[in-house]
N, CA, C and O of each residue as an XYZ file, in Angstrom:
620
protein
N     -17.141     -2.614    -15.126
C     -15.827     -2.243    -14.615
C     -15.967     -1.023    -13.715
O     -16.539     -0.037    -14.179
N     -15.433     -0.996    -12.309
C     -15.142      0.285    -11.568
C     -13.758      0.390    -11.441
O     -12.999     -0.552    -11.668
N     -13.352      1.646    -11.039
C     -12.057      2.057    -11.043
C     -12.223      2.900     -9.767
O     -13.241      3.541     -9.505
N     -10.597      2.806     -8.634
C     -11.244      3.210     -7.543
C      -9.239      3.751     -7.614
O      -8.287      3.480     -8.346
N      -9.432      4.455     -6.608
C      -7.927      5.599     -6.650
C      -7.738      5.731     -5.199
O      -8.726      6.121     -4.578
N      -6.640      5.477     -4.516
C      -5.704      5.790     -3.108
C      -4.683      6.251     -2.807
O      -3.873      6.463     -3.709
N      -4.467      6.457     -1.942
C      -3.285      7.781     -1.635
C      -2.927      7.146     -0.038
O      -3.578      6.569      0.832
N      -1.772      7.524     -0.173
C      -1.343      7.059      1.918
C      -0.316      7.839      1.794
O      -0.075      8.289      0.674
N       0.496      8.168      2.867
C       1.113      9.229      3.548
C       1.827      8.686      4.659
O       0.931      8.108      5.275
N       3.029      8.491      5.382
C       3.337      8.524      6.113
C       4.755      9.086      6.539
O       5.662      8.927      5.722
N       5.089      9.832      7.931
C       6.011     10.419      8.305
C       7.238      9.204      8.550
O       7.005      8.093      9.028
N       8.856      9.795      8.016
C       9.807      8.833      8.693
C       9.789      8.763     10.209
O       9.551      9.667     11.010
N      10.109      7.429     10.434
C      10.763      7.488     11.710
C      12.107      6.676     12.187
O      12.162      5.456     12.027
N      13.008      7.288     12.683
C      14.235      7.053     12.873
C      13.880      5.057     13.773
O      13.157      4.815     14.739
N      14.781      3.986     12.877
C      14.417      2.702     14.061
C      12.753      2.178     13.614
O      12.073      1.341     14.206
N      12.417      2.903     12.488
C      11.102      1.578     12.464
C      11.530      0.733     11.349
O      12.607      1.080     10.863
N      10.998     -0.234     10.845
C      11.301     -1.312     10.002
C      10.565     -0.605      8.551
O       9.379     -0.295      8.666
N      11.087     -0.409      7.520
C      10.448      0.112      6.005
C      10.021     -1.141      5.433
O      10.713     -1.987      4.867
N       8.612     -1.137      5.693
C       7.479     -2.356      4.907
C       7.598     -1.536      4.118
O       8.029     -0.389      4.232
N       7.036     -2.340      2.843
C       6.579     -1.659      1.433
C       6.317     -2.758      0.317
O       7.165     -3.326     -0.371
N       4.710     -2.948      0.302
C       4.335     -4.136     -0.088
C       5.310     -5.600      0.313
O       5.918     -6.478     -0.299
N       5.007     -5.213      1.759
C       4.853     -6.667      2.329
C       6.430     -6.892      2.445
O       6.689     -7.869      3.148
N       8.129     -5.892      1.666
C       8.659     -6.357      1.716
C       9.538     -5.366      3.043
O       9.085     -4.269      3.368
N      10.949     -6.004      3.772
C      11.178     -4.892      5.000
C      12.958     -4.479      3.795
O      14.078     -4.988      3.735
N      12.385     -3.538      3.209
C      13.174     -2.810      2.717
C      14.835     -1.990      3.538
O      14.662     -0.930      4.139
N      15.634     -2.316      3.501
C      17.201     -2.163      4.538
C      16.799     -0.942      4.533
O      16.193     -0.512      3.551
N      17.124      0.053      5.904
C      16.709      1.505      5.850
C      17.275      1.408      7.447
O      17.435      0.306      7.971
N      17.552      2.628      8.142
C      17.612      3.358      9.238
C      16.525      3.965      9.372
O      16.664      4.843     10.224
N      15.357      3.934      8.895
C      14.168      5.161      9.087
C      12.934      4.521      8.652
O      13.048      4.968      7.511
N      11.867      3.864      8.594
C      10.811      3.525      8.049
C       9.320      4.137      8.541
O       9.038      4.538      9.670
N       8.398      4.085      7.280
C       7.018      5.238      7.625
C       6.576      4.783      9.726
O       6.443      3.735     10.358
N       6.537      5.606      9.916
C       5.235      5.422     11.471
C       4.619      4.923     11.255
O       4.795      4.271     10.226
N       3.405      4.761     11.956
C       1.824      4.427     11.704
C       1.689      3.268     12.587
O       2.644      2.571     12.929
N      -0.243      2.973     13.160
C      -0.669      2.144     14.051
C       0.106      0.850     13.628
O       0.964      0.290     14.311
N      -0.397      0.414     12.222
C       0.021     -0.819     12.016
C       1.507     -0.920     11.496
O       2.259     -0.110     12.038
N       2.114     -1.788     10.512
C       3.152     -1.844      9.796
C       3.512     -0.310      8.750
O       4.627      0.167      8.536
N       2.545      0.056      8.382
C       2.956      1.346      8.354
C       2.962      1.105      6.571
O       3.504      2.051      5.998
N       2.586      0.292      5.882
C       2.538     -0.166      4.841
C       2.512      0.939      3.854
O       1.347      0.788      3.485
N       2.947      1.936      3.160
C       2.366      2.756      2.363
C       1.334      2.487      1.016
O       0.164      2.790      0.785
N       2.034      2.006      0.514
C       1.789      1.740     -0.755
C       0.849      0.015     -0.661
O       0.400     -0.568     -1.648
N       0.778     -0.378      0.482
C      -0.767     -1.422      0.131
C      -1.855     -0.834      1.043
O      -3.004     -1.274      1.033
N      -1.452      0.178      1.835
C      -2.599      1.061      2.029
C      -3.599      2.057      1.443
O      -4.741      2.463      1.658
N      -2.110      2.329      0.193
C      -3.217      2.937     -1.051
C      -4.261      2.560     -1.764
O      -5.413      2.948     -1.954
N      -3.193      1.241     -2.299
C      -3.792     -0.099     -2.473
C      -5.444     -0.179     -1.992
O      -6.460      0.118     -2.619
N      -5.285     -0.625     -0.822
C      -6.708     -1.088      0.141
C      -7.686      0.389     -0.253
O      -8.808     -0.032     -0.535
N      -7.670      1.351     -0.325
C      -8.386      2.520     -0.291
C      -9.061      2.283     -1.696
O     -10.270      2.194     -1.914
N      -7.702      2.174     -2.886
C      -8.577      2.195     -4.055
C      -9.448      0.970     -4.424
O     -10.356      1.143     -5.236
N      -9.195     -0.518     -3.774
C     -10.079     -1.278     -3.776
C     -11.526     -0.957     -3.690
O     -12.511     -1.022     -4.424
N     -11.075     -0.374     -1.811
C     -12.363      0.064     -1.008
C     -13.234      1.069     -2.057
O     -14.443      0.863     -2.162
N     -12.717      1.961     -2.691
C     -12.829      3.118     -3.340
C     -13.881      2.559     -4.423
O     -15.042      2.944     -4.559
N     -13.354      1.772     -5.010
C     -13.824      1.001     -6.427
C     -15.339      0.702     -5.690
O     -16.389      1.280     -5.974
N     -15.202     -0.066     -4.951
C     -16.234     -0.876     -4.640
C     -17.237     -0.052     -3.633
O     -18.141     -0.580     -2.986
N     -16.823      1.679     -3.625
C     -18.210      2.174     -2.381
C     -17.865      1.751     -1.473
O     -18.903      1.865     -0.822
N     -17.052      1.221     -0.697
C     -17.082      0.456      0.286
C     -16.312      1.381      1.653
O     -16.038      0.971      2.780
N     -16.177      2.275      1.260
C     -15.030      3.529      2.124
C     -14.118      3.494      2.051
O     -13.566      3.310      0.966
N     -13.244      3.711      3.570
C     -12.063      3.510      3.252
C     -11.189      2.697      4.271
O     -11.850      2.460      5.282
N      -9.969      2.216      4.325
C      -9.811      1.639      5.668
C      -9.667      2.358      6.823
O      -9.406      1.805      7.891
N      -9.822      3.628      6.701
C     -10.082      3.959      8.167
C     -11.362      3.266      9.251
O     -11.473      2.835     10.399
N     -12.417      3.562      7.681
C     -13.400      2.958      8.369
C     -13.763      1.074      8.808
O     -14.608      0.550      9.534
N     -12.894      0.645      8.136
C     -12.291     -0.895      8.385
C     -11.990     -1.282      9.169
O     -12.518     -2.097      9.926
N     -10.350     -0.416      9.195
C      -9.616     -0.652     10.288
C      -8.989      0.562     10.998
O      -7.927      1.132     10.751
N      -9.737      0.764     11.761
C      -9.510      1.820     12.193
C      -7.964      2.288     13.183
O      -7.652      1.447     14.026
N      -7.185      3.365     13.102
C      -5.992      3.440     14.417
C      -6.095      3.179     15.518
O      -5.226      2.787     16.296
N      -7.805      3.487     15.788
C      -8.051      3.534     17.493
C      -8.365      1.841     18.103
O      -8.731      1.745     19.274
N      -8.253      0.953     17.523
C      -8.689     -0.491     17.013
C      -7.380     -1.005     18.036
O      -6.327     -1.214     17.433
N      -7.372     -1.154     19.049
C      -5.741     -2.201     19.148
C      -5.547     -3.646     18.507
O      -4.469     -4.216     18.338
N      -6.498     -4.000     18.266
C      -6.050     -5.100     17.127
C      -5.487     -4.838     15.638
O      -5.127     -5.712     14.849
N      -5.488     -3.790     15.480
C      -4.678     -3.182     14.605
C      -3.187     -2.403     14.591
O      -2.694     -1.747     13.673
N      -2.679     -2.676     15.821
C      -1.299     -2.409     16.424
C      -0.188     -3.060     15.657
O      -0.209     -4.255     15.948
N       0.659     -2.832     14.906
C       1.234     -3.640     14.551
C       0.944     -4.399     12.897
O       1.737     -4.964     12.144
N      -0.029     -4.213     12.806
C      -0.804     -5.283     11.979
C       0.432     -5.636     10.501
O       1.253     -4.917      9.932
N       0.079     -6.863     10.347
C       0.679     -7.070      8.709
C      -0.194     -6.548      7.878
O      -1.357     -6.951      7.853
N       0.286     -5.511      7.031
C      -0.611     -5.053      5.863
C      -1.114     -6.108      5.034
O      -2.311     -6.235      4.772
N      -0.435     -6.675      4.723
C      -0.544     -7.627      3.479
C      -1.737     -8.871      4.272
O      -2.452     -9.444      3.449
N      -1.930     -9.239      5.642
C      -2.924     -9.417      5.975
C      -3.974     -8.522      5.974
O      -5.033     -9.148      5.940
N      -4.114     -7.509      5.993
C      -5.282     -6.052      6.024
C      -5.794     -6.112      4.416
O      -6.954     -6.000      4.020
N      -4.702     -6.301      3.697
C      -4.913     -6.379      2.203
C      -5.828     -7.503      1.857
O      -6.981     -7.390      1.439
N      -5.501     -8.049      1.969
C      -6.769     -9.875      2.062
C      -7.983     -9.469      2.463
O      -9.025     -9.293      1.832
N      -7.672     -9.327      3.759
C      -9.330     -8.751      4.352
C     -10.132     -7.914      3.341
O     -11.331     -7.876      3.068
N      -9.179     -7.334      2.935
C      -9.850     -5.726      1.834
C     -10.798     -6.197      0.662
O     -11.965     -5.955      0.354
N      -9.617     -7.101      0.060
C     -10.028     -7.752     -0.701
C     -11.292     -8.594     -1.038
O     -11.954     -8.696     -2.071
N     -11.443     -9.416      0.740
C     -12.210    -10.423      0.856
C     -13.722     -9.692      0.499
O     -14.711    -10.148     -0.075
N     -13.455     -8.400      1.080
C     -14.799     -7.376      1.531
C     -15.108     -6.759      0.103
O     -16.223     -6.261     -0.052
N     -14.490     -6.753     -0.624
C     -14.747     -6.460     -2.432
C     -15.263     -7.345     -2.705
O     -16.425     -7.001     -2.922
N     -15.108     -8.838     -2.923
C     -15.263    -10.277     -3.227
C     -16.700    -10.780     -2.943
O     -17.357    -11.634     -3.540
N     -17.130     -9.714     -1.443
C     -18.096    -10.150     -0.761
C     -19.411     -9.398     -1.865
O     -20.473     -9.958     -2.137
N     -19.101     -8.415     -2.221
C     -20.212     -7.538     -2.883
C     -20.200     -7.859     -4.492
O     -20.819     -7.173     -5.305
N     -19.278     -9.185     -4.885
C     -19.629     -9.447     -5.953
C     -18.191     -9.055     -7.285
O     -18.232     -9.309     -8.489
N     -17.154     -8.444     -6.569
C     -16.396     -8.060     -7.392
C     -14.920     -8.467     -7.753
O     -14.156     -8.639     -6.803
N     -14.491     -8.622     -8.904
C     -12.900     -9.457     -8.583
C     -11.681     -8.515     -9.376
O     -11.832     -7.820    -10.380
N     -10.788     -8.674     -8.804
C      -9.586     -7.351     -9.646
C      -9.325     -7.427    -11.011
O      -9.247     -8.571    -11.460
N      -9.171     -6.509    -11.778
C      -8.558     -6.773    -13.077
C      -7.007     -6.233    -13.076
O      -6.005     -6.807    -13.504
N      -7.093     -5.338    -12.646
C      -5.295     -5.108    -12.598
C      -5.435     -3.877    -11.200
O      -6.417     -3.247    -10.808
N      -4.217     -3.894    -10.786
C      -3.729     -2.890     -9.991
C      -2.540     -2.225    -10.256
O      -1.652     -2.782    -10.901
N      -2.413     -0.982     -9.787
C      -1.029     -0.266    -10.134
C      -0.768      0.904     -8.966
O      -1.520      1.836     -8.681
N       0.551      0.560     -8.369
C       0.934      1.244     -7.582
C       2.138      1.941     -7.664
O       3.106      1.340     -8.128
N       2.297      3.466     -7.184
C       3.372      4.530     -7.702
C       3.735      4.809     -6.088
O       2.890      5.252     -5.309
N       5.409      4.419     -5.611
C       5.813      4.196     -4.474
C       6.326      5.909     -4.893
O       6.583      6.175     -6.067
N       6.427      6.943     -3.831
C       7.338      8.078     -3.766
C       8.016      8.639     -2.564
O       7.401      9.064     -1.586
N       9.180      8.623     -2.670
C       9.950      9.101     -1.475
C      11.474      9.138     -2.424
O      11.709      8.529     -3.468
N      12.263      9.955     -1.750
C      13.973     10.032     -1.933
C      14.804      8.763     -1.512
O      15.893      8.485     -2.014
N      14.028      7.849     -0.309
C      15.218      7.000     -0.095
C      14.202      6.360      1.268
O      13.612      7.089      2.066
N      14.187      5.305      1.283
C      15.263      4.432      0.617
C      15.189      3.762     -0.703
O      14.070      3.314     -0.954
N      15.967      3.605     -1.483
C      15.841      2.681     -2.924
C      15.111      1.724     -2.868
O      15.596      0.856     -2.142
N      13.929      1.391     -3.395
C      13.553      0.289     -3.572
C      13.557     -0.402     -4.669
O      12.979     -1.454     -4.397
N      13.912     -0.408     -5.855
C      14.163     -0.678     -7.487
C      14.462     -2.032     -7.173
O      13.696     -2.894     -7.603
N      15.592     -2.407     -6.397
C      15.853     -4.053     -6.409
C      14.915     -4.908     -5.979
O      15.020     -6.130     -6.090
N      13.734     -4.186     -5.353
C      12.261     -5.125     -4.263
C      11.236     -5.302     -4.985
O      10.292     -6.072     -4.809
N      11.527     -4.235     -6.190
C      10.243     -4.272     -6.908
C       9.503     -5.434     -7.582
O       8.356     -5.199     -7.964
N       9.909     -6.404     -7.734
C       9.258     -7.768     -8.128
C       8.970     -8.371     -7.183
O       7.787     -8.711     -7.191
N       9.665     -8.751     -6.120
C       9.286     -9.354     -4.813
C       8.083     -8.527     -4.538
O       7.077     -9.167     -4.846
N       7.770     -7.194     -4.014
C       6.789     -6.487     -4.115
C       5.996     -6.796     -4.951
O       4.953     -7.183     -4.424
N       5.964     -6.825     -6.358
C       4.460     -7.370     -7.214
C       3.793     -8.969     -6.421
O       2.775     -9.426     -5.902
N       4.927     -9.263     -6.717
C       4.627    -10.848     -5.975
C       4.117    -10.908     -4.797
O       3.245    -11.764     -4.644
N       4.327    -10.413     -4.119
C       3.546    -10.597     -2.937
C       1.925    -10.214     -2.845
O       0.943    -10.734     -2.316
N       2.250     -8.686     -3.875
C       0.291     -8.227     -4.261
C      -0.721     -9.478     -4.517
O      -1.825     -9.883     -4.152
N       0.526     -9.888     -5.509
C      -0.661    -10.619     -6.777
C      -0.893    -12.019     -5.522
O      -2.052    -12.427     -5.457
N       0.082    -12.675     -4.636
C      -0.440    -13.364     -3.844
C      -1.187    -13.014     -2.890
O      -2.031    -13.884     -2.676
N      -1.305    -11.762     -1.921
C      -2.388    -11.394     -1.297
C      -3.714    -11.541     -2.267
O      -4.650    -12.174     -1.780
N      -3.831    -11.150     -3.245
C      -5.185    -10.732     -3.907
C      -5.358    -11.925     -5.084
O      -6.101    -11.945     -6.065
N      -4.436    -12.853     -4.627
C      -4.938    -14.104     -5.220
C      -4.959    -14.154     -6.704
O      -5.676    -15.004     -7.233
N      -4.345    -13.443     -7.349
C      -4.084    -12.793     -8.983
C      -2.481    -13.118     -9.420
O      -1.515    -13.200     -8.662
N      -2.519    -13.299    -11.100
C      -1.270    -13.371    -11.849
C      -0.253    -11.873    -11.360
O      -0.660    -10.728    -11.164
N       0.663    -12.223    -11.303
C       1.718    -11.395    -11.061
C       1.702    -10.130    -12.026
O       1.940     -8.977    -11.668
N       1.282    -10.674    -13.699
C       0.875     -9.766    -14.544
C       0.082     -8.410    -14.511
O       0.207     -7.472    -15.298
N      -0.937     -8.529    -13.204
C      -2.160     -8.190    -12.872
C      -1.618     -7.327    -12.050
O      -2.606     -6.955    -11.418
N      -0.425     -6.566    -11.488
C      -0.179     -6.096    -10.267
C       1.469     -5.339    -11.215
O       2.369     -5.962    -11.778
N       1.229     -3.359    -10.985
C       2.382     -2.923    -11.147
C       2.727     -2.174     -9.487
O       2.015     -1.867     -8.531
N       4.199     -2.100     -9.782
C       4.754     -1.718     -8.766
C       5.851     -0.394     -9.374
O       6.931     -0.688     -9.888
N       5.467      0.818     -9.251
C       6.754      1.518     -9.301
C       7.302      2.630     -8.371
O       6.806      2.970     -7.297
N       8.588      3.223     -9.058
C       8.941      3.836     -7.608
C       9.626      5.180     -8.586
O      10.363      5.007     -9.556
N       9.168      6.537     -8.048
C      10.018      7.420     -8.460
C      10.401      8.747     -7.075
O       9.701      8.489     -6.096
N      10.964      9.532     -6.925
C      11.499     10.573     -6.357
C      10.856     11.716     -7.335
O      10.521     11.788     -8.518
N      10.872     12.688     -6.030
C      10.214     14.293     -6.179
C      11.695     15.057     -6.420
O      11.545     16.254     -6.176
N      12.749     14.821     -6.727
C      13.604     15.005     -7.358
C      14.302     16.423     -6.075
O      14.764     17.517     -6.397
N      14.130     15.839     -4.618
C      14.357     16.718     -3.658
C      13.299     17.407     -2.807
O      13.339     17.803     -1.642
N      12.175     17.436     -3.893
C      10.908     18.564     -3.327
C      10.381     17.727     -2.611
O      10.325     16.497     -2.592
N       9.713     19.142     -1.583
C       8.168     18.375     -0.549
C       9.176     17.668      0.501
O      10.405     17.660      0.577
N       8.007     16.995      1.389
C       8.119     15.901      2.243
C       8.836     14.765      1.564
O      10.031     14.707      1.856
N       8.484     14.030      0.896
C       9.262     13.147      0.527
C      10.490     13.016      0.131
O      11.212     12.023      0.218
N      10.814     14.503     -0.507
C      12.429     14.391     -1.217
C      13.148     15.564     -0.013
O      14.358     15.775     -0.098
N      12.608     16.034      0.702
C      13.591     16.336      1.665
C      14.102     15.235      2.933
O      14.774     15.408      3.950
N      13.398     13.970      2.298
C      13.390     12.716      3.390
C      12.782     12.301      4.651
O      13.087     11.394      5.426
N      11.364     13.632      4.694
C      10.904     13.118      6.025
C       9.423     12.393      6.164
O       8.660     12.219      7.115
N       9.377     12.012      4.583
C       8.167     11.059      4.685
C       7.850     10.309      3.225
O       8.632     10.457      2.286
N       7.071      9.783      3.147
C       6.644      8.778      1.960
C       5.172      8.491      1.651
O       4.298      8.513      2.517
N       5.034      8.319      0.827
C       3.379      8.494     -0.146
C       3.828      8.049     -0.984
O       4.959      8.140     -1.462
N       2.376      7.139     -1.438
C       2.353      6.757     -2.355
C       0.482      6.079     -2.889
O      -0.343      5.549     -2.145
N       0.349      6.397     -4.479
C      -0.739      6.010     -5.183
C      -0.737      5.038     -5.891
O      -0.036      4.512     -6.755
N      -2.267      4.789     -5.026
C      -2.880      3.573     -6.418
C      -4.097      3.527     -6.964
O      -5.039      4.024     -6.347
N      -4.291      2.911     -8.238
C      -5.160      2.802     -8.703
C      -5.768      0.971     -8.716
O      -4.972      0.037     -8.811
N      -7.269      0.783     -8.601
C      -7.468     -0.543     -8.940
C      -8.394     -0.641    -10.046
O      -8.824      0.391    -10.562
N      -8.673     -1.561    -10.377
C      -9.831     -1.741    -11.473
C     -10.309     -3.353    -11.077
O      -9.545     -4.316    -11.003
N     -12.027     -3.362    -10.809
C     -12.308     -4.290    -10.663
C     -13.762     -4.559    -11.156
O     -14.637     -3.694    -11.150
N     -13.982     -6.174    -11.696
C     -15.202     -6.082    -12.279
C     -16.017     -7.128    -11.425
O     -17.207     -7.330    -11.666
């Protein structure tokens, strides 16, 4: 068994679309970033990568990449995956901790597992999704950005 840990970060921006595991969450403001801006399956992808030695997706997929413009995370997530798979390794569970003030995501949160456990080809069981607030503090709870961690475990 390895265990691998990720972190992502991204600033609001007024007019982008709020992905968040794969789902477009109703918002006026969603994270920046080259691709979809995915937070929380970018953590995702890191702690895969993480688990497995494998780096991180910068070094994957890099910003400076224009085929990475835009990109669907939840396609980037597959790839991630595929590249774990390749060195011999398969998931045992994942768990991801969404943080920001807003927008709510509590009602997405199953659609969100569901979509993990279908990127990574796993029981729905196999895949948490949660979401809490900094209760105002920082970047996130003054509303001008979002992070979020994960952990994977894979054998």
């Amino acid at each position: 068994m390895r265990v691998g840990f990720g972190y992502d970060a991204h600033r609001f921006k007024r007019g982008r679309p709020c992905v968040l595991c794969g789902v477009t969450v109703p918002s006026d403001f969603g994270p920046d970033g080259h691709s979809d801006a995915d937070v929380p399956l970018h953590a995702l992808m890191d702690a895969l990568l993480g688990a497995a030695a494998l780096g991180d997706i910068g070094k994957h997929f890099p910003d400076s990449d224009a085929r990475y413009k835009g990109a669907n995370s939840l396609e980037l997530l597959k790839a991630t995956y595929a590249l774990v798979r390749e060195v011999g390794y398969t998931l045992g569970n994942a768990d991801i901790t969404i943080v920001a003030q807003a927008p709510r995501v509590a009602p997405y949160i199953e659609q969100m597992r569901e979509n993990v456990a279908r990127a990574l080809g796993t029981d729905v069981g196999n895949v948490s999704v949660k979401a809490t607030t900094e209760e105002k503090m920082g970047f996130t709870g003054d509303g001008t950005g979002i992070k979020a961690y994960a952990v994977a475990l894979i054998n």
